[in-house]
C-alpha positions as CSV (number, residue, x, y, z in Angstrom):
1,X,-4.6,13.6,-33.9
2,X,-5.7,17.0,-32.6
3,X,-8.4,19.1,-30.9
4,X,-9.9,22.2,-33.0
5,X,-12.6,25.0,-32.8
6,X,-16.0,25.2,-34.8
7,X,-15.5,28.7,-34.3
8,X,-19.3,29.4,-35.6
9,X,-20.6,27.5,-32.4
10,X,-18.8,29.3,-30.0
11,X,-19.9,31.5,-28.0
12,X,-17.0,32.7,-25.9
13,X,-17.9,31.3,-22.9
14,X,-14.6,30.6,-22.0
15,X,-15.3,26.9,-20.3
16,X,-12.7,25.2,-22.1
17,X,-10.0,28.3,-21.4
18,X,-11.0,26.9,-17.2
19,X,-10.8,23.2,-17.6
20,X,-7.8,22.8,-19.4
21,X,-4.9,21.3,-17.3
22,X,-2.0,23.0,-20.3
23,X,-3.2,26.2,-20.4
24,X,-3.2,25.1,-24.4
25,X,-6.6,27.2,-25.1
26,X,-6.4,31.2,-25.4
27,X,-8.8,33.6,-26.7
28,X,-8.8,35.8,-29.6
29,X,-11.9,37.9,-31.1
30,X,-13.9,36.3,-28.2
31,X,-13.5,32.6,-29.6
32,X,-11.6,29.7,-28.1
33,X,-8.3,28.7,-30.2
34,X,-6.3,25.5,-29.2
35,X,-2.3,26.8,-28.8
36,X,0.3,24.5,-30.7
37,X,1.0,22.7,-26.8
38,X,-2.5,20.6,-26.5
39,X,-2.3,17.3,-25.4
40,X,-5.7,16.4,-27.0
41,X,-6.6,15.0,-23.3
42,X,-10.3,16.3,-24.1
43,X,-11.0,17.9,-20.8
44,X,-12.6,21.0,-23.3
45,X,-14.7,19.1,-25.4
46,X,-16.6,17.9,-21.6
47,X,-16.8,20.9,-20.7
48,X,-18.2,22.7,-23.9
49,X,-22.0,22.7,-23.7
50,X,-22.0,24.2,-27.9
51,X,-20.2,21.4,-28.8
52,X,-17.4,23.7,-30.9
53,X,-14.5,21.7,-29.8
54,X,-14.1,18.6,-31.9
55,X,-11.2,15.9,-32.0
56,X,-10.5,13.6,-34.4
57,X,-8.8,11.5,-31.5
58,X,-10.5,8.0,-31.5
59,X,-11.4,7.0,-27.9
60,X,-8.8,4.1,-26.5
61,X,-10.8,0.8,-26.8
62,X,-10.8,-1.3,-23.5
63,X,-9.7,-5.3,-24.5
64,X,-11.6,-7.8,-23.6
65,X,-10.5,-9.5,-20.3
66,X,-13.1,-11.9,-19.8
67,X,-10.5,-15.0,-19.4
68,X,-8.6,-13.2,-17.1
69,X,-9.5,-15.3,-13.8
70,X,-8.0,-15.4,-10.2
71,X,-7.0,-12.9,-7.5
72,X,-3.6,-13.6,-7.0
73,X,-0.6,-12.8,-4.1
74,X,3.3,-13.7,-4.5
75,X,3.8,-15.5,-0.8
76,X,7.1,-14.5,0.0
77,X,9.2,-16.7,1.9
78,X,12.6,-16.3,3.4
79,X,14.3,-19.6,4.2
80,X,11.2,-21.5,4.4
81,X,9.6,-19.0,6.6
82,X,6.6,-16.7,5.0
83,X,6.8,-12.9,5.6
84,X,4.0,-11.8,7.4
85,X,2.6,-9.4,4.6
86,X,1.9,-12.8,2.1
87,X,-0.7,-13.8,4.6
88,X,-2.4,-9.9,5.2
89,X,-2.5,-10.1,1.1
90,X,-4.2,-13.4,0.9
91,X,-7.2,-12.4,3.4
92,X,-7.5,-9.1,1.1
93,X,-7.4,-11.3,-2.0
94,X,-9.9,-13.5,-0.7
95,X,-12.2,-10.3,-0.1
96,X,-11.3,-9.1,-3.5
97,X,-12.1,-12.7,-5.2
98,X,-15.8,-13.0,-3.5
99,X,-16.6,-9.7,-5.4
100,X,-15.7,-10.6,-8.6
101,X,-16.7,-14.2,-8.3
102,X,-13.6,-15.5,-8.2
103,X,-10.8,-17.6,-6.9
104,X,-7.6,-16.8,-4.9
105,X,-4.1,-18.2,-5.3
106,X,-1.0,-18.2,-4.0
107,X,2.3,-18.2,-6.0
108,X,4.9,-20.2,-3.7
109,X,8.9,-19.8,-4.8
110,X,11.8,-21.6,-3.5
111,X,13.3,-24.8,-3.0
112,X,11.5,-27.6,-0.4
113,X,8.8,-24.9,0.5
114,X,5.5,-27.3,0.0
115,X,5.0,-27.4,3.6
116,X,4.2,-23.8,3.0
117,X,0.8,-24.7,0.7
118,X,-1.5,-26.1,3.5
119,X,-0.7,-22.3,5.4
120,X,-1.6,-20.7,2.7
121,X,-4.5,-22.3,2.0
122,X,-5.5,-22.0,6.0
123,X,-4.9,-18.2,5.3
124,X,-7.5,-18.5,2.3
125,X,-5.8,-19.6,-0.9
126,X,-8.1,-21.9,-3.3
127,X,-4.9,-22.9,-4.9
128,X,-1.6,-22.4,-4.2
129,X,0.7,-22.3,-7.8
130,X,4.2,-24.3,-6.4
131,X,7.2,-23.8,-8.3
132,X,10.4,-25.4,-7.0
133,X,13.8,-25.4,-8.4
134,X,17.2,-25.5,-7.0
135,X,18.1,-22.1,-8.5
136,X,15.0,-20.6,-6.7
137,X,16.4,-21.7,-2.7
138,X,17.7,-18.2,-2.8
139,X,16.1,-15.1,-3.7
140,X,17.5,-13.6,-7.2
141,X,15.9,-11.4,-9.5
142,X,16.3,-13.3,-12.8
143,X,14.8,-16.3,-11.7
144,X,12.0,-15.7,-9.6
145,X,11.5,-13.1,-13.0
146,X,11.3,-15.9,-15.1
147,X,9.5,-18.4,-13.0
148,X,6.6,-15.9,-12.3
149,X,6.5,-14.9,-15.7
150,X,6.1,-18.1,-16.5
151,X,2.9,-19.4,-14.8
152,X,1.5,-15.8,-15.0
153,X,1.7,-16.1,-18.8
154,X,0.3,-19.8,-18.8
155,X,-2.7,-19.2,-16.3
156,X,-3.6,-15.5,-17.1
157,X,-4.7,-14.0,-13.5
158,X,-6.8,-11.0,-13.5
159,X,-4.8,-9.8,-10.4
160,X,-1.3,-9.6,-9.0
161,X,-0.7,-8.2,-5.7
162,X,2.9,-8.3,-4.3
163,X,4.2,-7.4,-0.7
164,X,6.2,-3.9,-0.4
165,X,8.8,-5.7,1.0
166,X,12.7,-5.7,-0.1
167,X,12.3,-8.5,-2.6
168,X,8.9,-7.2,-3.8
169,X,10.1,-4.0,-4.4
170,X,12.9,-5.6,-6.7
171,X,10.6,-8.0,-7.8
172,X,7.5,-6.4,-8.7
173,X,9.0,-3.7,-11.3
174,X,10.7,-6.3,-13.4
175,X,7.7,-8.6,-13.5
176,X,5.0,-5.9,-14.9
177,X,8.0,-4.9,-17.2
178,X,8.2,-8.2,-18.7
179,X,4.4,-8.6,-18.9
180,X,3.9,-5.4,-20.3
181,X,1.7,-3.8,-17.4
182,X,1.0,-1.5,-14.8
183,X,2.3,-1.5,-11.4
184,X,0.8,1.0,-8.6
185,X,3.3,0.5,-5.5
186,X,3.0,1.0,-1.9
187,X,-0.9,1.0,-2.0
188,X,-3.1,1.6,1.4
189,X,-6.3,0.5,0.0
190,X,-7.6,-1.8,-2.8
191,X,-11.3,-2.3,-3.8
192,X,-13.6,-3.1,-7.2
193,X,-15.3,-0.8,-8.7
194,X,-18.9,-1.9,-8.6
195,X,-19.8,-0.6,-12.1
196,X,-16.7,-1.8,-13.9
197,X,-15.2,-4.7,-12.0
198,X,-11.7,-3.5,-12.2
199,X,-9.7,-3.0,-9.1
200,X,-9.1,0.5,-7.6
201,X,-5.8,1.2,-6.0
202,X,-5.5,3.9,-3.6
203,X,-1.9,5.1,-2.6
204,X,-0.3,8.5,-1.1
205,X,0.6,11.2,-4.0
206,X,2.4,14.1,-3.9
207,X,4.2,13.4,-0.6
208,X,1.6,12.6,1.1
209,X,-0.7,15.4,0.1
210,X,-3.6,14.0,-1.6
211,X,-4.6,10.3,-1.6
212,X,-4.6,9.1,-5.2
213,X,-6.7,6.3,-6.8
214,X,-5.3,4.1,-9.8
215,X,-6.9,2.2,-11.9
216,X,-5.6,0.1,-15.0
217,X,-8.5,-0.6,-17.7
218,X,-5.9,-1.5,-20.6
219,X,-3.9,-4.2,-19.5
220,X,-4.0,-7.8,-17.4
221,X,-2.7,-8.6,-14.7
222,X,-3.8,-5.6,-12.7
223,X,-0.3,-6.0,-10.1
224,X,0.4,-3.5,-6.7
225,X,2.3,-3.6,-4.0
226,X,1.1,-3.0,-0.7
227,X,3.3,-2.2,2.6
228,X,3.6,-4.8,5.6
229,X,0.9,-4.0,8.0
230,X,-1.6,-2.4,6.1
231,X,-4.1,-5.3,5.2
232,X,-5.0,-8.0,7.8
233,X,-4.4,-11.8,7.7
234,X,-6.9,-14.2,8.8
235,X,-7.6,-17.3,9.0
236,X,-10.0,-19.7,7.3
237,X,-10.4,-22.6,9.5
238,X,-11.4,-26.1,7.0
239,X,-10.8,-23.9,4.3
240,X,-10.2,-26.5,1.5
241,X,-7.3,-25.5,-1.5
242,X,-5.2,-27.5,-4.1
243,X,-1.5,-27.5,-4.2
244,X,-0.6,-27.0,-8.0
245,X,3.3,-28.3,-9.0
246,X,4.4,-26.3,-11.7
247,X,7.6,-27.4,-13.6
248,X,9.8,-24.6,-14.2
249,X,12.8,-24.8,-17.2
250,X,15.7,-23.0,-15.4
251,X,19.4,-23.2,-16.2
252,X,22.3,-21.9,-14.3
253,X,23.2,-19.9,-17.9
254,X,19.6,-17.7,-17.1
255,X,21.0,-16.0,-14.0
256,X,24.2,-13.5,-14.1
257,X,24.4,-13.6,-10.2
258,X,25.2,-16.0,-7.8
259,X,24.9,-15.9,-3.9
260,X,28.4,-16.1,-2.5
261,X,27.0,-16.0,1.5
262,X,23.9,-14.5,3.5
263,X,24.8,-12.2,6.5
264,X,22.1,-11.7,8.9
265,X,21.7,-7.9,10.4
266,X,21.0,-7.9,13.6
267,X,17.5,-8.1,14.8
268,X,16.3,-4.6,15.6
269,X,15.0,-3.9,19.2
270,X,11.2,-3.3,18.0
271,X,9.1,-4.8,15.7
272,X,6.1,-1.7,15.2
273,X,4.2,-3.6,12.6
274,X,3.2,-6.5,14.7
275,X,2.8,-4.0,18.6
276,X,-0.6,-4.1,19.8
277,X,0.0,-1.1,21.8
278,X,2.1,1.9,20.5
279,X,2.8,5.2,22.0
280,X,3.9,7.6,19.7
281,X,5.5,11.0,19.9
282,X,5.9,14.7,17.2
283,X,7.5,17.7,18.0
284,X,5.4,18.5,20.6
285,X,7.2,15.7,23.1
286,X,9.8,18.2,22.9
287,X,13.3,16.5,23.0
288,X,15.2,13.2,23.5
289,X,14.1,13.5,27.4
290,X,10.4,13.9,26.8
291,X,10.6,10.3,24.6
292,X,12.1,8.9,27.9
293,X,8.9,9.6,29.5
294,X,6.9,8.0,26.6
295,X,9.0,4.8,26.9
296,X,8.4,4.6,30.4
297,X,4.3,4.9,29.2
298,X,5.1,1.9,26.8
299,X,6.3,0.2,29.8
300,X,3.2,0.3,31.8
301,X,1.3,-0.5,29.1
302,X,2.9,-3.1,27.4
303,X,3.6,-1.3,24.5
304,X,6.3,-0.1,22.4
305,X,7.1,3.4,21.3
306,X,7.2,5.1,17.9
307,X,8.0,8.6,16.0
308,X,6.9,10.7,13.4
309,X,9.7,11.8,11.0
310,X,10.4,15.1,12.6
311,X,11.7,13.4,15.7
312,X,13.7,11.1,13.7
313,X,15.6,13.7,12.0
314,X,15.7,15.8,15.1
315,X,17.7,12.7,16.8
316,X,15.1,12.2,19.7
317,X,14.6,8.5,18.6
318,X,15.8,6.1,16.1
319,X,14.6,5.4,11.9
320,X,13.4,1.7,12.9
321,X,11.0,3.8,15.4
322,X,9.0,6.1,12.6
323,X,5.2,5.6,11.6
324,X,4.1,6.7,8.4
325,X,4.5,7.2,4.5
326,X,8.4,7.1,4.5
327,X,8.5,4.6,7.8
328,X,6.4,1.7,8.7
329,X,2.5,0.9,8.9
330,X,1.4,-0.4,12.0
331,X,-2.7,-1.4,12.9
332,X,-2.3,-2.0,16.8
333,X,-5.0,-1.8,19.0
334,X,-4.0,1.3,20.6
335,X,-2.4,3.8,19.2
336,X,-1.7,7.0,21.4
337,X,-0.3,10.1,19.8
338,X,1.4,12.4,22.2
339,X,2.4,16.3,20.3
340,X,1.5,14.5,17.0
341,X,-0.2,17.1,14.8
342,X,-1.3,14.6,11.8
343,X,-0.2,15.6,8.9
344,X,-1.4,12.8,6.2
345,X,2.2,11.7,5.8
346,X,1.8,9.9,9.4
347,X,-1.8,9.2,9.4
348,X,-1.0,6.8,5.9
349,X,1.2,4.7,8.5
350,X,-1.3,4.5,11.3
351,X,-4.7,4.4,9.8
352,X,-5.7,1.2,10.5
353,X,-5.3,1.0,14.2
354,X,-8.6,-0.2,16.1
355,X,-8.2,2.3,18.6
356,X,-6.4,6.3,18.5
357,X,-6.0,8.4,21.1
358,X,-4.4,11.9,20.4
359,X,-3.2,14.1,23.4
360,X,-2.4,17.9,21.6
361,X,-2.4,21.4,22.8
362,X,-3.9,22.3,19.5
363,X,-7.5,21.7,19.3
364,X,-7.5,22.4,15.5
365,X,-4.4,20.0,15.2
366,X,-5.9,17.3,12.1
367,X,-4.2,14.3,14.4
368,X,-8.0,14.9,16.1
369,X,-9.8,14.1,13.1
370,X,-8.9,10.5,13.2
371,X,-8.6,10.4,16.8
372,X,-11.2,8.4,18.9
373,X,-10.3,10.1,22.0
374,X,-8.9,13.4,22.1
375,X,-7.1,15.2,24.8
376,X,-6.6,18.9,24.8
377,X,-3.2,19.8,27.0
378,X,0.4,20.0,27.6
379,X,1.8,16.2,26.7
380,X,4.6,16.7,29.2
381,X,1.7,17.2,32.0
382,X,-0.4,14.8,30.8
383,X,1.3,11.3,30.1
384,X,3.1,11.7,33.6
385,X,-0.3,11.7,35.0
386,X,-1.4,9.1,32.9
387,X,1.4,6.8,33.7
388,X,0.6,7.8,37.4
389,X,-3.1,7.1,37.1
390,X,-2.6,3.8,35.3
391,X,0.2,2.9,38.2
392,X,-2.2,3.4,40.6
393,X,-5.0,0.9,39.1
394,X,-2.9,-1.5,38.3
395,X,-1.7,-1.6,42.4
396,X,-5.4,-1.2,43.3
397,X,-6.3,-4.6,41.1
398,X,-3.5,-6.5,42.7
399,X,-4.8,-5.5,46.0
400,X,-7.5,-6.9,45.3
């Protein structure tokens, strides 16, 4: 397979030399010729308006996926509780399903979960897939491998969407291995493509420089993972589902590991993804001191406080505390940003909160672009005076 020249229809116009990503055209005697290092990725014969460059590269045929049915999400569950990302999924699944015309499910693994099915259906499942087994209490890789396999190959979903957590991130990579597919991880945004009916998956690239969208045309399920805090669950009150038992063949000669015991780390002091109110603070805060005066913000407003990385690695707060590609996602309903300039690293992890307010001494600073309010100053003069101001109202309402 390779790309060539019809040198007599060339003109020279050098379009080709431009669009090609290699650097695999040159020109000699004012014609286009293709160097040994083309890819044949055809990016020159788009662009040539002679039609001289000609492949004999057949164009990849798209299968037919018309019995590929269901939007579904893997509910994770740890010790019969379900992580909070399972339920954000469903709502987005359910979104995703009334596009395409069809139905949402859940895929539910453990041991004495079923009391699990009626919450995801409440959370908008139209079936949740139920597959118990004593060598599923415990999260291991081989088996819940095996057990999703299993029903995934035997009911043939259209869509696969797992939870960035610890266990999807383990999870995920083996699964679309075994199943022969994609897998787009860590995505901030998923949508259809109205013209093709194929789901776009829109994740950070490049460390964060450039938002990239994914899709996958030549395979089924379509599977991502998307990070805790990104989508939004809801509820679907007298939503009806139907709890489906599936039977699952495991023996204890399938998995290599075994559980010996489970030690709990200690809860950390702030949960981010679940705050309503965050302040967070860049290098312009300044030091360890200046986050002292954000906390005491956080106080009076019932919030909690957050970082961006470079005051993680400076030491001025701690790693549980950072927003953004390489921390959490969080969608409060306030998020202010004190000496945050915005780089798209940290606005992937606070995107989605209702409300941003950005205080910077930089009016140019991108934090403002996303901002809904923007204040131009000092942050060391002007949360002091905003924690006065909001002091003082608070003492005036109870006076009242």
């Amino acid at each position: 397979m390779t790309v060539w020249v019809e040198t007599d229809l060339c003109d020279g116009c050098r379009r080709c030399l431009k669009a090609c990503p290699y650097g695999a055209i040159d020109m000699k005697a004012k014609k286009a010729v293709v160097l040994d290092h083309c890819t044949s990725c055809g990016a020159c014969i788009q662009v040539c308006k002679n039609e001289a460059m000609l492949t004999d590269v057949v164009p990849r045929e798209i299968p037919d996926f018309t019995d590929r049915q269901g939007v579904w999400v893997f509910a994770e569950q740890r010790k019969g509780q379900l992580t909070r990302v399972s339920l954000e999924l469903l709502g987005k699944a359910r979104s995703l399903g009334e596009e395409l015309g069809q139905q949402t499910a859940a895929l539910l693994v453990g041991n004495g979960v079923s009391g699990l099915g009626e919450t995801l259906i409440s959370h908008g499942a139209d079936k949740v897939f139920l597959m118990e087994h004593a060598l599923l209490d415990v999260y291991r890789s081989e088996p819940y491998t095996i057990a999703m396999e299993t029903v995934i190959r035997d009911h043939r979903p259209n869509i696969l969407l797992v939870g960035a957590t610890h266990i999807g991130r383990d999870l995920a990579p083996r699964l679309a291995h075994r199943l022969g597919v994609g897998l787009t991880a860590d995505c901030t945004e998923l949508t259809i493509d109205p013209g093709e009916k194929i789901l776009l998956q829109t994740r950070p690239a490049f460390g964060g420089n450039v938002m990239a969208t994914i899709a996958n045309r030549y395979s089924r399920p379509q599977m991502a993972t998307v990070r805790p805090g990104v989508m939004k669950a809801e509820e679907f009150p007298g939503h009806k589902g139907e709890l489906v038992n599936i039977e699952i063949s495991l023996t204890s000669e399938m998995v290599r590991t075994e559980v010996l015991d489970s030690i709990k780390e200690e809860k950390r002091a702030v949960e981010l993804s679940s705050a309503k109110v965050i302040i967070a603070g860049g290098r312009g805060v300044g030091n360890a001191q200046g986050f002292e005066v954000l906390r005491e913000l956080a106080a009076v407003m019932d919030g909690e406080v957050a970082g961006t990385r470079v005051a993680v690695e400076e030491g001025w707060i701690s790693s549980d505390h950072q927003v953004g590609q390489t921390g959490v996602t969080v969608r409060p309903e306030i998020y202010i940003a004190c000496g945050i300039s915005g780089a798209i690293q940290h606005r992937a992890g606070m995107m989605n909160s209702r409300y941003v307010v950005a205080i910077n001494n930089d009016p140019r600073a991108p934090i403002f672009q996303v901002a809904d309010w923007g204040i131009v100053g000092d942050v060391t003069e002007i949360v002091p005076e905003l924690i006065e101001q909001l002091k003082q109202g608070r003492e005036n309402v109870i006076g009242l």
